[in-house]
VEXRO-895366 format. One record per residue (C-alpha): residue number from 1; residue in three letters; z, x, y. Coordinates in pm, whole numbers, plus 50000, padded with zeros to 5 digits. Layout:
<nodes>
<node num="NUM" residu="ALA" w="Z" u="X" v="Y"/>
...
</nodes>
This chain:
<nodes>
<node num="1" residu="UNK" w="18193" u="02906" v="41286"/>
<node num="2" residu="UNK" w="18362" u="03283" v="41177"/>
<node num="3" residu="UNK" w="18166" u="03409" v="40966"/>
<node num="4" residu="UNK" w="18390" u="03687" v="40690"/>
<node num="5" residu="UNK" w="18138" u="04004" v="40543"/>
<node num="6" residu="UNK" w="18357" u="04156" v="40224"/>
<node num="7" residu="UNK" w="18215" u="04441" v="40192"/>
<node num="8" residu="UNK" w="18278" u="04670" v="39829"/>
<node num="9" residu="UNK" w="18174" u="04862" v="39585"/>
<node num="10" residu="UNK" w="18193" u="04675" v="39267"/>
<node num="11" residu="UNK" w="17944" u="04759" v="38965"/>
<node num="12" residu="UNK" w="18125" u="04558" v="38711"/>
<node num="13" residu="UNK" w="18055" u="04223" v="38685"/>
<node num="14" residu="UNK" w="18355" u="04056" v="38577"/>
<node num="15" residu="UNK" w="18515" u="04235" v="38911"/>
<node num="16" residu="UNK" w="18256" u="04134" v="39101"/>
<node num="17" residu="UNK" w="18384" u="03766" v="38983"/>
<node num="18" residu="UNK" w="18687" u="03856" v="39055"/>
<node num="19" residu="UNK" w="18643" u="03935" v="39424"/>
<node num="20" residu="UNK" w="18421" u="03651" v="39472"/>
<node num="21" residu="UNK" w="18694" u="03444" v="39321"/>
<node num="22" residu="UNK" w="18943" u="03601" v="39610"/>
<node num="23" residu="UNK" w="18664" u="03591" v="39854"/>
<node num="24" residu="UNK" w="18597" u="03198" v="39852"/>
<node num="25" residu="UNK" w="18958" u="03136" v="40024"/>
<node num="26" residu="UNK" w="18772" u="03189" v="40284"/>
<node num="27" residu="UNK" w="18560" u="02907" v="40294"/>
<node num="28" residu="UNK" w="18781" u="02644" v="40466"/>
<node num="29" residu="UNK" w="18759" u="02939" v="40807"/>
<node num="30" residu="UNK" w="18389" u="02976" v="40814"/>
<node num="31" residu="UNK" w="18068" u="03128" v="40592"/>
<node num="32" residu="UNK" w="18182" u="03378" v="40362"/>
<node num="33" residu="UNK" w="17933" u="03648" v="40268"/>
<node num="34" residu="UNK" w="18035" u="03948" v="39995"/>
<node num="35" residu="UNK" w="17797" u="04231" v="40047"/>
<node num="36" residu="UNK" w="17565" u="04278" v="39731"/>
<node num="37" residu="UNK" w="17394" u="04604" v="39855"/>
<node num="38" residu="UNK" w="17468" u="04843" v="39569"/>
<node num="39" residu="UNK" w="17327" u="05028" v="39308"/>
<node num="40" residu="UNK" w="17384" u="05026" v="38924"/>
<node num="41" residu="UNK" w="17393" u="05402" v="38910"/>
<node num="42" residu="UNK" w="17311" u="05699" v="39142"/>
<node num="43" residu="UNK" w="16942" u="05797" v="39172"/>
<node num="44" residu="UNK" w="17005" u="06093" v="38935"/>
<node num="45" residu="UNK" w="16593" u="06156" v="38961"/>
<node num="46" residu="UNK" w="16645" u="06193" v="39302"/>
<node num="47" residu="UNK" w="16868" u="06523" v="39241"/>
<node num="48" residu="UNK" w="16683" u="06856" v="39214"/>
<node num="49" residu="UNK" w="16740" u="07110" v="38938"/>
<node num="50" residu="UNK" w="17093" u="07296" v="39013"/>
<node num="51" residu="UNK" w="17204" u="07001" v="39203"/>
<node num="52" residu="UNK" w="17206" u="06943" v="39554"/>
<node num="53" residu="UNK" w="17519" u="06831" v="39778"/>
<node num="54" residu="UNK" w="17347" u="06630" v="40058"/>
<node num="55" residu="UNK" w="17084" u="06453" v="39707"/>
<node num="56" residu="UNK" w="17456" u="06345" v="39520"/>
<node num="57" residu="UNK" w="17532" u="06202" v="39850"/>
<node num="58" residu="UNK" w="17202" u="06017" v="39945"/>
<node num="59" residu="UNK" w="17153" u="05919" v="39589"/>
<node num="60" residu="UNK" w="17432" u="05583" v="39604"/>
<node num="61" residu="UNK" w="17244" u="05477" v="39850"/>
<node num="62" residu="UNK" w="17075" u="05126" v="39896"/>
<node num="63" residu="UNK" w="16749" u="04978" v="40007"/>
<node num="64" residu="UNK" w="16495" u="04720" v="39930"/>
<node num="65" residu="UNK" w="16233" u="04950" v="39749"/>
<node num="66" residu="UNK" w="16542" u="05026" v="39469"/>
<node num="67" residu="UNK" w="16520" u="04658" v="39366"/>
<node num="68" residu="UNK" w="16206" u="04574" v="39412"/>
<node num="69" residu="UNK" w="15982" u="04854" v="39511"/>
<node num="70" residu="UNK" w="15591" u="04790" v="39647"/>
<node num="71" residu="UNK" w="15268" u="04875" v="39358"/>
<node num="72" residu="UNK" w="15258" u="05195" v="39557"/>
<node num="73" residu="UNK" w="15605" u="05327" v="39502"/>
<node num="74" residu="UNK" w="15715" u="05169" v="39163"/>
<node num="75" residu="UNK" w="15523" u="05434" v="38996"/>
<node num="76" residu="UNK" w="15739" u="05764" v="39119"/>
<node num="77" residu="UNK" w="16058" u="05592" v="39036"/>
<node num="78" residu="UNK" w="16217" u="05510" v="38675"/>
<node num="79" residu="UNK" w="16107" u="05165" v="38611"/>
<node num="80" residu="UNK" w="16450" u="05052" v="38372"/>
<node num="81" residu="UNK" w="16695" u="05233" v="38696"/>
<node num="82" residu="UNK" w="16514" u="05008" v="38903"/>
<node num="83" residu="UNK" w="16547" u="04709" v="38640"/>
<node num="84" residu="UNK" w="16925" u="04795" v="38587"/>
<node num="85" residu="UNK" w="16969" u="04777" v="38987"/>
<node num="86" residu="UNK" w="16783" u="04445" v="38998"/>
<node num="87" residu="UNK" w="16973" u="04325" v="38715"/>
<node num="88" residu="UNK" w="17306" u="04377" v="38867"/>
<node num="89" residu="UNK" w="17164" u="04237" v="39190"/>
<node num="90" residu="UNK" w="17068" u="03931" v="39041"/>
<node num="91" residu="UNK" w="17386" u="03853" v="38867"/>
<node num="92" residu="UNK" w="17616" u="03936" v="39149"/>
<node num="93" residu="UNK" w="17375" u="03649" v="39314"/>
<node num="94" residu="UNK" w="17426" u="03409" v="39055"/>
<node num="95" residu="UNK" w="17800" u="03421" v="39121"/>
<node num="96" residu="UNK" w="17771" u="03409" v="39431"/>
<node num="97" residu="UNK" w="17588" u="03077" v="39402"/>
<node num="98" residu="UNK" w="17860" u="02959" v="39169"/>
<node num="99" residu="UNK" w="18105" u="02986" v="39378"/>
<node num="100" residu="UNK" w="17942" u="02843" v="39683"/>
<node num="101" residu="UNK" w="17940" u="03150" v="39894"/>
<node num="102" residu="UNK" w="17618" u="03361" v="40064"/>
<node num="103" residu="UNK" w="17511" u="03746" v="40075"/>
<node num="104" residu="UNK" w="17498" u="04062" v="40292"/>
<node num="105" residu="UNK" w="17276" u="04364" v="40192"/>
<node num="106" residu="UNK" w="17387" u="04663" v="40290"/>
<node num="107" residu="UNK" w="17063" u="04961" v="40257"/>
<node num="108" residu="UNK" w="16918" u="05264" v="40433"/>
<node num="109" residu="UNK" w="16586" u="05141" v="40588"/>
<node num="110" residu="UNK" w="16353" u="05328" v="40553"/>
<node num="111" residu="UNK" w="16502" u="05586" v="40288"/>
<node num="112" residu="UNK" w="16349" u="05872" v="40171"/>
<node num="113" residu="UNK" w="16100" u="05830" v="39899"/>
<node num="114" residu="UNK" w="16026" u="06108" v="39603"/>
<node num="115" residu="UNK" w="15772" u="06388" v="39681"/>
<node num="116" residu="UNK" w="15501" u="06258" v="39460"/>
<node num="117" residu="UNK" w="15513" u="05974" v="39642"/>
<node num="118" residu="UNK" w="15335" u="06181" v="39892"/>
<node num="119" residu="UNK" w="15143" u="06310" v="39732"/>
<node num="120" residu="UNK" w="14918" u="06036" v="39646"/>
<node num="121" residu="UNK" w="14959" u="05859" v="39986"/>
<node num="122" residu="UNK" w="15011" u="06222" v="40203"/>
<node num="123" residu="UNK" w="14901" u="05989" v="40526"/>
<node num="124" residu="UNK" w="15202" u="05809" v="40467"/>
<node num="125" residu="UNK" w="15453" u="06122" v="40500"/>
<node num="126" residu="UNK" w="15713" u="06068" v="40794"/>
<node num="127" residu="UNK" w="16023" u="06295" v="40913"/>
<node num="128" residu="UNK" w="16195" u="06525" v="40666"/>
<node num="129" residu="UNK" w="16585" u="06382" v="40675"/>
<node num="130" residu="UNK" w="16724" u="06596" v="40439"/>
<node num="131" residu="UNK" w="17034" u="06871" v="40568"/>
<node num="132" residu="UNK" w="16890" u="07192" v="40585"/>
<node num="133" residu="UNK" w="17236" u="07339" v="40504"/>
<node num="134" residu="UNK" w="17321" u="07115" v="40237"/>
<node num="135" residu="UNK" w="17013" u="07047" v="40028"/>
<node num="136" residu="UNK" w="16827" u="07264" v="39742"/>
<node num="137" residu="UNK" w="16482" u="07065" v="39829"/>
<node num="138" residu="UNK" w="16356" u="06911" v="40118"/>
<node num="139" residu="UNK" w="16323" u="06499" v="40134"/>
<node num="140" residu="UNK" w="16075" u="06260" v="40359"/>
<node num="141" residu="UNK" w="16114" u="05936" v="40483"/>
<node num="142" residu="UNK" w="15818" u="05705" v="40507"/>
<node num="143" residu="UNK" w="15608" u="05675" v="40884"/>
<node num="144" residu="UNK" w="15643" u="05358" v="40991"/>
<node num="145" residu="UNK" w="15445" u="05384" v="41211"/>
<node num="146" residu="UNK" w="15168" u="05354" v="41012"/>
<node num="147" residu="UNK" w="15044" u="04998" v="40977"/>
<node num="148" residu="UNK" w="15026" u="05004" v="40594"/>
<node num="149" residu="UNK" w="15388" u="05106" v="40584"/>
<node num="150" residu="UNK" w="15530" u="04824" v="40805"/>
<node num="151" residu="UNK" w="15312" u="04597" v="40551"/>
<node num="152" residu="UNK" w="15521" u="04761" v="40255"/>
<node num="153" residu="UNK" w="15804" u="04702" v="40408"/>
<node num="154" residu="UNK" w="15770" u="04329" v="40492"/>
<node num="155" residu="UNK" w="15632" u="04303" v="40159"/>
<node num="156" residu="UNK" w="15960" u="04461" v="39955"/>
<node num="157" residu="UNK" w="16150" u="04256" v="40231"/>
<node num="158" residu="UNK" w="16017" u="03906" v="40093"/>
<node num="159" residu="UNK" w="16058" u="04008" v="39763"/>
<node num="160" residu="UNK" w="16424" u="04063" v="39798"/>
<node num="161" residu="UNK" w="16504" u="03756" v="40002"/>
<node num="162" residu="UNK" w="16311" u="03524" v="39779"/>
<node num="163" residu="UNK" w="16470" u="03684" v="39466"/>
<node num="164" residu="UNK" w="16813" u="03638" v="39654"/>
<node num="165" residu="UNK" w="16799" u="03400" v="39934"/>
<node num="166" residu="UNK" w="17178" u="03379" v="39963"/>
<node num="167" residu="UNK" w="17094" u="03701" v="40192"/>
<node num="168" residu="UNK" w="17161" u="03613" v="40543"/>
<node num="169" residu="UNK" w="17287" u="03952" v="40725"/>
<node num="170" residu="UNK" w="17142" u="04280" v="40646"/>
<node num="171" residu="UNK" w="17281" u="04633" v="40726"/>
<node num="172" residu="UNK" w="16993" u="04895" v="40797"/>
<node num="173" residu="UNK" w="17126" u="05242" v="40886"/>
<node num="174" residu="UNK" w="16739" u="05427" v="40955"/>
<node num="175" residu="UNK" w="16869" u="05744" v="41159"/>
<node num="176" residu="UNK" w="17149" u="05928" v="40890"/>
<node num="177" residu="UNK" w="17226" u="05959" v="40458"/>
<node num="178" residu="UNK" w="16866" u="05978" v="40363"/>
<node num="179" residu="UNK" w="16743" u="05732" v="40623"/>
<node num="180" residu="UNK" w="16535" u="05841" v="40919"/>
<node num="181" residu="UNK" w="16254" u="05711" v="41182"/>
<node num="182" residu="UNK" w="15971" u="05994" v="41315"/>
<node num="183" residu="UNK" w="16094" u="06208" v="41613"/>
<node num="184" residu="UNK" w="16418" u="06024" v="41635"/>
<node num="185" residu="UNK" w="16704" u="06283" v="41772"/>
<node num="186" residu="UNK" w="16872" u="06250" v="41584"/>
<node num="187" residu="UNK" w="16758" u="06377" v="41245"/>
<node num="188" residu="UNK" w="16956" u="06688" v="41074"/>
<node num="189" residu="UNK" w="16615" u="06921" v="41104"/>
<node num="190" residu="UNK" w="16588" u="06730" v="41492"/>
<node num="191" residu="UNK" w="16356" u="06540" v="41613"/>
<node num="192" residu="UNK" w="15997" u="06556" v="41336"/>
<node num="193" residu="UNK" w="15751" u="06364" v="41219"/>
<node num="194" residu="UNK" w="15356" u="06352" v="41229"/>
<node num="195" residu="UNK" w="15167" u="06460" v="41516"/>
<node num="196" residu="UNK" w="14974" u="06111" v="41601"/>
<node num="197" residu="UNK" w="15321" u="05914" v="41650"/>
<node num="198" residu="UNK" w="15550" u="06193" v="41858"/>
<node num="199" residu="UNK" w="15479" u="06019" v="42198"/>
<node num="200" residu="UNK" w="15613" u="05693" v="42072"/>
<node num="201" residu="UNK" w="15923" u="05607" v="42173"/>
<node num="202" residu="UNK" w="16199" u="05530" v="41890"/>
<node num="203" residu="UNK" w="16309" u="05204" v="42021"/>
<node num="204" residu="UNK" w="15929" u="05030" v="41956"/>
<node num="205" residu="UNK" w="15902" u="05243" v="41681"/>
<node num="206" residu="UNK" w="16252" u="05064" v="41550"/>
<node num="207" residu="UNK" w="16109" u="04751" v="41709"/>
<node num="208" residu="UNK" w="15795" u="04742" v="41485"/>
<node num="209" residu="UNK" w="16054" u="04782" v="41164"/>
<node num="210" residu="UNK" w="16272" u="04518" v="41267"/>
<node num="211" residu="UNK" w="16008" u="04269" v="41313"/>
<node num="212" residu="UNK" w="15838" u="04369" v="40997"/>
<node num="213" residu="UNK" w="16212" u="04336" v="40801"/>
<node num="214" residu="UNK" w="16169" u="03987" v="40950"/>
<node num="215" residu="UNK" w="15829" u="03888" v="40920"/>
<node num="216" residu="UNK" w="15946" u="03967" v="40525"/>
<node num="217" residu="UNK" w="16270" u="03775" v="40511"/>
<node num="218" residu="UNK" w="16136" u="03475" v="40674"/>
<node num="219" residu="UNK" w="15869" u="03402" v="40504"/>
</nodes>
């Protein structure tokens, strides 16, 4: 069977209703899946005093931690932005369901989580992603390959397939927009990231992320 990914951009959701309307043509051809991936509003904490070109861009974007973020992170972001995000998540689901059709996610795994975030877990820290030439403040995305993080991960993972199990393909960009792995090439700053993890190579450090994104989902 085809299977049909409408992707969009839709925060309204009577127009989300809409397209899913449109969307369940489909059907008779194969599984239809509209992509739910998106945020109520731009991360507007995310975006340093005097603004910051690369932060308006990397602020729209998705991942799992936005809806529902592990104990450890749900503290250094605004608990009703993350409600509102979950909120429109969840109803775009419950159309979904009413019109008989399933889910893609689109998000930036792992994304770059606020400084303070760091500071209470500085073991945690992985490569800065950030542009140098387009950013007022420097940004970090989490080390997987640190154990703990990869636990986080599949933990945030299950929460967001159980909450919405009409999910059945996810797109993960991890290497561009806020998204980035430890000594991957190709990061803006190039290749960073702690010392202990620079002689791993990025395809079982992607490895480990995948299977921990699956452990997650399939449980």
């Amino acid at each position: 069977r085809k299977v049909f990914i409408v992707r969009n951009a839709i925060r309204d959701v009577d127009e989300f209703r809409e397209l899913a309307a449109i969307a369940a043509r489909l059907k008779p051809f194969g599984e239809v899946q509209v992509d739910v991936g998106l945020l109520a509003d731009k991360g507007w904490h995310d975006v340093p005093e005097g603004g910051s070109p690369w932060h308006e861009f990397g602020t729209y974007n998705s991942a799992a931690f936005k809806f529902f973020p592990h104990a450890k992170i749900a503290p250094h972001l605004p608990a009703e932005w993350v409600a509102n995000n979950r909120k429109l998540l969840l109803a775009k689901a419950a159309i979904l369901r009413e019109f008989g059709l399933a889910a893609a996610f689109t998000s930036n795994e792992t994304n770059y989580l606020p400084e303070s975030f760091y500071r209470d877990n500085p073991e945690l820290r992985g490569p800065r992603v950030d542009h140098p030439r387009r950013t007022r403040s420097v940004a970090f995305s989490p080390c997987v390959d640190r154990p703990e993080m990869l636990e986080m991960v599949e933990w945030m993972m299950h929460e967001l397939i159980r909450n919405v199990p009409e999910i059945k393909t996810i797109f993960a960009q991890n290497n561009d927009s806020g998204a980035g792995l430890c000594w991957a090439s190709g990061q803006y700053s190039g290749p960073n990231g702690p010392e202990f993890c620079r002689n791993r190579t990025t395809g079982v450090r992607l490895k480990a992320l995948m299977e921990a994104m699956q452990r997650g989902a399939s449980k």
